[in-house]
C-alpha positions as CSV (number, residue, x, y, z in Angstrom):
1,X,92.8,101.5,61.0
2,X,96.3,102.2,61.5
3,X,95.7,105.3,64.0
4,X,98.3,107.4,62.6
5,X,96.6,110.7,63.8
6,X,96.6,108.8,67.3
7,X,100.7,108.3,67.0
8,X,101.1,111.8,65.4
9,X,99.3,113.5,68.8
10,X,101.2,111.0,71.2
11,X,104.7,112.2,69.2
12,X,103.8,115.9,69.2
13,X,102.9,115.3,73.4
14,X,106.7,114.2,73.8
15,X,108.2,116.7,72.1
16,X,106.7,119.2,74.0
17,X,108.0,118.0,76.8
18,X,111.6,116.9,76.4
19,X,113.9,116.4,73.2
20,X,113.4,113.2,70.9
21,X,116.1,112.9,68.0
22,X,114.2,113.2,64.4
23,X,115.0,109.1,64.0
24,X,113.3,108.0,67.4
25,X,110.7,110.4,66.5
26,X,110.0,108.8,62.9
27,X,110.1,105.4,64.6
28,X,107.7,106.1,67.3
29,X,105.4,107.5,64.1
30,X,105.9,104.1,62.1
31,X,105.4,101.4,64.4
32,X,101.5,101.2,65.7
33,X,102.0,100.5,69.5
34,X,98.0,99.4,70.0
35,X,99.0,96.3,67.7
36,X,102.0,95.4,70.8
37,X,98.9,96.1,73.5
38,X,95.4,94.3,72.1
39,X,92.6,94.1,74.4
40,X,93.1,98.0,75.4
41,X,91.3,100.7,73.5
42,X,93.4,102.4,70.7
43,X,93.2,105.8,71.7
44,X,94.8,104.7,75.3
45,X,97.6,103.0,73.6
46,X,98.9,106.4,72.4
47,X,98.3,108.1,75.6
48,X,102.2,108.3,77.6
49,X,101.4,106.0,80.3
50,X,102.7,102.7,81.2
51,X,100.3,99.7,80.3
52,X,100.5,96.8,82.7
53,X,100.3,93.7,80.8
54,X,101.3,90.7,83.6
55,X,100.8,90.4,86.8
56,X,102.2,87.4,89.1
57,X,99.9,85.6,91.5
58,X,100.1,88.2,94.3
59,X,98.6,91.0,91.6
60,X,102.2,92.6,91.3
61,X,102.5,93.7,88.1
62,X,105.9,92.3,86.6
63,X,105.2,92.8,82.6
64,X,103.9,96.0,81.0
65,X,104.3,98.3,77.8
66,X,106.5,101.1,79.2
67,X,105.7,104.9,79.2
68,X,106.7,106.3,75.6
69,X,108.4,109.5,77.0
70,X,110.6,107.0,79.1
71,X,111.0,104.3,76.1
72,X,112.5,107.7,73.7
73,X,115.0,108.9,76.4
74,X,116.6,105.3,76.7
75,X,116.2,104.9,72.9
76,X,118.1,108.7,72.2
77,X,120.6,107.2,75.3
78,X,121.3,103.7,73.1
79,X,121.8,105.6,69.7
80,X,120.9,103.0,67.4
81,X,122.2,103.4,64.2
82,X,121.0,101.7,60.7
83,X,123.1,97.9,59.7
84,X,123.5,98.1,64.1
85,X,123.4,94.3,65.6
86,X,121.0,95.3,69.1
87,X,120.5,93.0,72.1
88,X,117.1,93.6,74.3
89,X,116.8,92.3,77.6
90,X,113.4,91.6,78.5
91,X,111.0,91.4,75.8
92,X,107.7,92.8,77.0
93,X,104.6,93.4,74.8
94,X,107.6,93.2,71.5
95,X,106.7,97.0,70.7
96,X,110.5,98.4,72.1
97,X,112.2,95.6,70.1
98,X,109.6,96.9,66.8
99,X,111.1,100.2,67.9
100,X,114.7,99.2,67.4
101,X,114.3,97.4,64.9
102,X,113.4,100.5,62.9
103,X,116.1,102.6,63.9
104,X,118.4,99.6,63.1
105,X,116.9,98.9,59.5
106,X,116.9,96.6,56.8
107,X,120.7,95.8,57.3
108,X,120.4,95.6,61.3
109,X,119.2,93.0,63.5
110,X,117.5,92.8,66.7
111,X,117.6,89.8,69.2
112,X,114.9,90.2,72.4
113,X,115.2,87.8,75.2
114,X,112.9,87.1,77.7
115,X,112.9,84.8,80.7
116,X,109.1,83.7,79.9
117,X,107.8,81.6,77.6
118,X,104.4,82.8,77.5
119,X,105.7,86.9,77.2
120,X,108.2,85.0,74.4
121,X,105.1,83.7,72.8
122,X,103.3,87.2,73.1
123,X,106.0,89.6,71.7
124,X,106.3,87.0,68.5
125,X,102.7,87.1,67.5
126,X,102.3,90.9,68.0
127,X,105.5,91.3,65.9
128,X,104.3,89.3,63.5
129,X,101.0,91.2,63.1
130,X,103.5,94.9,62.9
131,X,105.1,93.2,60.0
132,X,108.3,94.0,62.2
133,X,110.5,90.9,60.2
134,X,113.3,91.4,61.9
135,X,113.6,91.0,65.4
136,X,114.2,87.5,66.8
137,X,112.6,86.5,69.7
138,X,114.3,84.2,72.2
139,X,113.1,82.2,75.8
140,X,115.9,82.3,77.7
141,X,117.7,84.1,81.0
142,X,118.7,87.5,79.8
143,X,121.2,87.6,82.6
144,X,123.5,85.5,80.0
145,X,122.9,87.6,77.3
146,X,122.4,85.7,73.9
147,X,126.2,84.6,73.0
148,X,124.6,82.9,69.5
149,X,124.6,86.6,67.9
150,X,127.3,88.4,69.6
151,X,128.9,90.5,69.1
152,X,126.7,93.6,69.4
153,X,126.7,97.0,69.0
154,X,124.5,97.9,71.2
155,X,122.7,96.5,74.6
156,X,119.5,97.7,76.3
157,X,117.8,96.1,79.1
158,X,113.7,97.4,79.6
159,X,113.9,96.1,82.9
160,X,115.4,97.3,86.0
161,X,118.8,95.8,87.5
162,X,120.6,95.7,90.0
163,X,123.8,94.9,88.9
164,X,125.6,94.8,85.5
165,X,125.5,91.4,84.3
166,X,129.3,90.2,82.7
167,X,127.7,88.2,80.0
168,X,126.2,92.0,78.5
169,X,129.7,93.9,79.0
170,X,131.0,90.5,77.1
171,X,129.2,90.3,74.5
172,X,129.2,94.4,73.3
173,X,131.6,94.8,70.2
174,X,134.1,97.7,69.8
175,X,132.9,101.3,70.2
176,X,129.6,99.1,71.9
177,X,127.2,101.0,74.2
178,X,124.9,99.5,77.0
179,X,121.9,101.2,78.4
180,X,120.4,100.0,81.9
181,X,118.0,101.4,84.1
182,X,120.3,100.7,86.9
183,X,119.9,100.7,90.6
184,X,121.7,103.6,92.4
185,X,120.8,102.5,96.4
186,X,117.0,102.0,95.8
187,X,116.7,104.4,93.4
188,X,116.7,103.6,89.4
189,X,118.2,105.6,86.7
190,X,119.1,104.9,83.2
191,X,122.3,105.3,82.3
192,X,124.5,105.4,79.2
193,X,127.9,103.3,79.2
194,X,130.7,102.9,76.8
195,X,134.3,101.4,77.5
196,X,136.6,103.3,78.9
197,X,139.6,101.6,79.3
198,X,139.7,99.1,82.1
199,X,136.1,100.3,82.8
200,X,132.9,101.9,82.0
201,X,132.1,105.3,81.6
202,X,128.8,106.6,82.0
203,X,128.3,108.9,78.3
204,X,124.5,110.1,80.3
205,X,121.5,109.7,83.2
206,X,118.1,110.2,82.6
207,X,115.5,109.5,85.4
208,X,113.4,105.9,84.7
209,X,111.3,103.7,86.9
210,X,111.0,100.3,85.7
211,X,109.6,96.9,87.4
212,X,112.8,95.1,89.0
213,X,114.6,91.7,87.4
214,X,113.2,88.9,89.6
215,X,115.4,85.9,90.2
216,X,119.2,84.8,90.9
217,X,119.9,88.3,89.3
218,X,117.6,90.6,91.5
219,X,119.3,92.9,94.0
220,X,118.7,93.1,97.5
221,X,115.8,96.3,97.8
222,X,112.8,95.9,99.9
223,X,109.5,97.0,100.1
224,X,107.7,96.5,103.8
225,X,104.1,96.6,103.4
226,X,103.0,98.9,106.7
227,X,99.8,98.7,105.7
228,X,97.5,96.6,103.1
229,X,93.8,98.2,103.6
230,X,94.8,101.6,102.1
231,X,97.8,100.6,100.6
232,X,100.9,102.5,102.5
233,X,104.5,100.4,101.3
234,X,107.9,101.9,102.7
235,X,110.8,101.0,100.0
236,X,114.5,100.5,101.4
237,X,117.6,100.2,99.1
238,X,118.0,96.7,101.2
239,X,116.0,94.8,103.8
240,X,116.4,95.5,107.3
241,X,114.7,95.5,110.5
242,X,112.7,98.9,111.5
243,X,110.7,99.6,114.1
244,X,106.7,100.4,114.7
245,X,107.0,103.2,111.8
246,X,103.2,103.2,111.3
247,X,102.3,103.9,115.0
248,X,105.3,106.4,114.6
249,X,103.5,108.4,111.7
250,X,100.0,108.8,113.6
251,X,101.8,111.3,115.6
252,X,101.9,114.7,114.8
253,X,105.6,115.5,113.7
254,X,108.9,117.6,115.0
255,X,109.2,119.9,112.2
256,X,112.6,121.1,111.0
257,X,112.8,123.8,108.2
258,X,114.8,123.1,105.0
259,X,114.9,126.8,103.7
260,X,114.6,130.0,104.8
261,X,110.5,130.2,103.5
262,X,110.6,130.5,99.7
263,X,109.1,127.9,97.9
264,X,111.6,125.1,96.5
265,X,110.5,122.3,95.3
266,X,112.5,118.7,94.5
267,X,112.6,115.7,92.4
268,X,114.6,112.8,91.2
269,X,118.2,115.0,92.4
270,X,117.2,115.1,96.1
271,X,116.3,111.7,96.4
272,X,119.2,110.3,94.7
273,X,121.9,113.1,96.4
274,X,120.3,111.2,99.8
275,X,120.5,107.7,98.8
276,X,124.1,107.9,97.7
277,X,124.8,110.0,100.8
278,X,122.7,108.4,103.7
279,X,121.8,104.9,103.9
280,X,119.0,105.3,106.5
281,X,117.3,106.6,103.6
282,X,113.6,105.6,102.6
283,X,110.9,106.1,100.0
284,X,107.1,106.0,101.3
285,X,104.8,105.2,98.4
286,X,100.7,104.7,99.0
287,X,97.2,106.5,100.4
288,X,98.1,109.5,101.9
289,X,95.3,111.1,102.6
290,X,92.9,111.7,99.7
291,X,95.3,110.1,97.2
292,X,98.0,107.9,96.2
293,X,101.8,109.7,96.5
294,X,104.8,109.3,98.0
295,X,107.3,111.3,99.9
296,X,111.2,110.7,100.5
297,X,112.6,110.2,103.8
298,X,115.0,108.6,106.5
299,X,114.0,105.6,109.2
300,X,115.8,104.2,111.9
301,X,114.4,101.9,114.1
302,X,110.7,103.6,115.0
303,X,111.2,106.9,114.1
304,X,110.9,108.7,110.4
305,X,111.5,111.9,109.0
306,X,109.6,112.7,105.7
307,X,110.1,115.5,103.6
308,X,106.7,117.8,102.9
309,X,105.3,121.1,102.5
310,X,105.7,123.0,106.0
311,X,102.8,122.6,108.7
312,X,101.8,119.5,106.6
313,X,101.1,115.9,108.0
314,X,102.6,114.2,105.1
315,X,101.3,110.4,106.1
316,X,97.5,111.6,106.6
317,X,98.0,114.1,102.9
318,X,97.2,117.1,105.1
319,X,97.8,120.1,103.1
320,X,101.0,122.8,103.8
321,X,99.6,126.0,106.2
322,X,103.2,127.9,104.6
323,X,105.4,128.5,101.7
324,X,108.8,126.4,101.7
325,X,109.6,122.8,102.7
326,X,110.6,120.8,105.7
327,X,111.6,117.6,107.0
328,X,108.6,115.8,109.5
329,X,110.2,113.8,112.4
330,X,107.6,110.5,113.8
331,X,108.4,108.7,116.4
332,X,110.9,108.7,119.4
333,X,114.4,110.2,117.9
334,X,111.8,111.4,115.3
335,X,113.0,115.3,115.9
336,X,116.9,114.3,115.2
337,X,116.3,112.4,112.4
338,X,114.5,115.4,110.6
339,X,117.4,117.4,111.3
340,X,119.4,114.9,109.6
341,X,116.8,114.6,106.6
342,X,116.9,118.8,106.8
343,X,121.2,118.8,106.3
344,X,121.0,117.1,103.2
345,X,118.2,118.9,101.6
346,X,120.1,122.1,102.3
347,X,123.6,120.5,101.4
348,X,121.9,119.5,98.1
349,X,120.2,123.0,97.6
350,X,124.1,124.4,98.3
351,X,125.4,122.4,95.8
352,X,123.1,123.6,93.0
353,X,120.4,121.9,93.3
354,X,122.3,119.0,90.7
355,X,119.6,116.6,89.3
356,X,119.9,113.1,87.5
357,X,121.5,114.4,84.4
358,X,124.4,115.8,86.5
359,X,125.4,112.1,87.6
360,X,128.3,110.8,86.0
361,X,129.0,106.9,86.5
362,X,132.0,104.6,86.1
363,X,131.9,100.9,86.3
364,X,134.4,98.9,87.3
365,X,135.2,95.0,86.7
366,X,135.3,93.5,90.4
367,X,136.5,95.8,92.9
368,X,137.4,99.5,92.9
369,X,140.6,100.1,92.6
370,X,140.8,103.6,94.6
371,X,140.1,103.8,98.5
372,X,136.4,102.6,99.4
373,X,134.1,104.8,100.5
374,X,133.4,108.8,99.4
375,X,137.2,109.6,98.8
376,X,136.4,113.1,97.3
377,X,136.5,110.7,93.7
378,X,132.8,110.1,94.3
379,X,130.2,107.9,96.2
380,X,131.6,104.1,95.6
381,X,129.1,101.6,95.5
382,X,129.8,98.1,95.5
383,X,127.9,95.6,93.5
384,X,127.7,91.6,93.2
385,X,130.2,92.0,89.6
386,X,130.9,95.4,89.2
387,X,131.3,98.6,91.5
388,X,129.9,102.1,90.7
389,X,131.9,105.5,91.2
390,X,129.3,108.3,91.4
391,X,130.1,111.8,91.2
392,X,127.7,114.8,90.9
393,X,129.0,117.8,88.8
């Protein structure tokens, strides 16, 4: 069975949901993603969920199948175009390469590089069984690219960096485009860029989450486990020391109000307006509660603020008693540090409310040439070989 109904359902799902050119659309139709994913029952293979497909010897999963909504936006982002020459970094399960490989056609050509042999080994014989002839497969550190086949038209990396890596900006032709889901201070967004120039310019920014490039490449975030037996991780956009922040969040918080009681809600544009603007700034992820969730946040030594529903306990999942939001201070200093976390939320709600699609990035060689810091040109954030301007609109 091919499962073409399956595909059909999974395609119709997406575009219900967000916008999907017609050629990403007929290519997520033609290639049969259960073939990329064996050993997992059909009809989950066409559900829009990631599939976790390797895990390293600690159980963290550092291989998977991506989520389909996700895989369409970056593919829509990387415009693909038929006779195109495309370059993927990381080669997972082979079924994003099969997807390019469609939209670039008989005349294009598609090169996949992957740091493992055995993932190498994997996306080669599930290719082979899509009858997708014309990707090439290749072991080898896709920090450096794949010079062999350069130049290309366009560049995509399915995994999630910290840095722009030389060797990709070096090997993109004229009128090239590269699309990254790149690290904005511990948070990950995909993003568009062209040349521009002397730099980069960012053409758009969708929201992503992908598993980070291990290595000499990977950047400097860290996760500190609080907590093992349920699961409670605190994510930092680099390591540093912190206090007794799980004592901290037995106590019941200082509770600041963000609004004035209506009900707001916020995603990906608060967390990344705090991480570009604050860098106490912190992301707790595990069991709160009931269930699994997370909740955005500042830490400083051993106090936290959180951000939750008002009169909730956001650590223990309790439930909002009222309408609106508020930032949840733990710990000694806990109170001041909500009224920090409460500033931004309201700066960002006085701004518009701007979420990832209002970014615009620049990327620049080496160092920035304007003044460091947030000059009123944007956020500047320096990286190991390039340096990120950040603006909101």
């Amino acid at each position: 069975m091919d499962f073409a109904e399956q595909r059909q359902a999974m395609v119709a799902h997406l575009r219900k949901r967000q916008d999907i050119s017609d050629p990403v659309a007929a290519a997520l139709l033609a290639v049969p993603r259960h073939l990329f994913v064996p050993g997992v029952d059909p009809e989950d293979a066409y559900r829009d969920v990631p599939i976790v497909t390797k895990r390293d010897d600690a159980g963290r999963p550092i291989s998977s199948s991506s989520q389909p909504a996700i895989m369409a936006t970056m593919l829509d982002q990387l415009g693909v175009e038929p006779g195109h020459r495309v370059l993927e970094i990381g080669a997972g399960t082979g079924y994003n390469a099969a997807l390019l490989a469609h939209l670039a056609g008989p005349a294009g050509h598609v090169v996949s590089v992957d740091i493992d042999e055995d993932i190498v080994a994997r996306a080669g014989r599930h290719l082979s069984a899509a009858g997708a002839e014309r990707v090439e497969v290749v072991g080898a550190d896709g920090v450096q690219g794949y010079a062999e086949r350069a130049p290309y038209d366009r560049v995509i990396a399915t995994v999630g960096v910290w840095d722009l890596a030389p060797a990709w900006l070096e090997q993109l032709g004229a009128g090239g485009r590269l699309v990254a889901p790149l690290d904005l201070r511990g948070v990950q967004v995909s993003v568009a860029l062209e040349r521009a120039g002397d730099h980069w310019a960012g053409r758009s920014v969708a929201p992503c989450g992908f598993m980070r490039m291990r290595g000499a490449f990977a950047g400097p975030e860290a996760i500190v486990v609080l907590r093992q037996d349920p699961e409670l991780m605190l994510g930092l956009p680099e390591w540093r020391e912190i206090g007794d922040v799980l004592a901290a969040l037995d106590d019941e918080p200082d509770e600041v109000a963000v609004d004035g009681g209506e009900e707001v809600a916020y995603g990906p544009g608060v967390t990344l307006w705090l991480a570009l603007r604050d860098s106490r700034c912190c992301v707790l992820t595990g069991r709160l509660g009931q269930g699994y969730g997370m909740s955005i946040g500042l830490v400083d030594g051993d106090a936290i603020a959180l951000l939750g529903g008002r009169g909730a306990h956001v650590a223990r999942g309790r439930g909002p008693t009222g309408p609106g939001l508020a930032a949840q201070g733990h710990g000694p200093g806990g109170a001041a540090l909500a009224a920090d976390l409460a500033g931004h939320v309201r700066a960002w709600n006085e701004a518009g409310r701007p979420e990832t699609g209002d970014l615009r990035i620049h990327a620049y060689p080496g160092a920035y040439p304007g003044r460091a810091g947030d000059d009123g040109q944007g956020t500047v954030v320096p990286k190991r070989h390039t340096t990120l301007v950040v603006t909101f609109n």
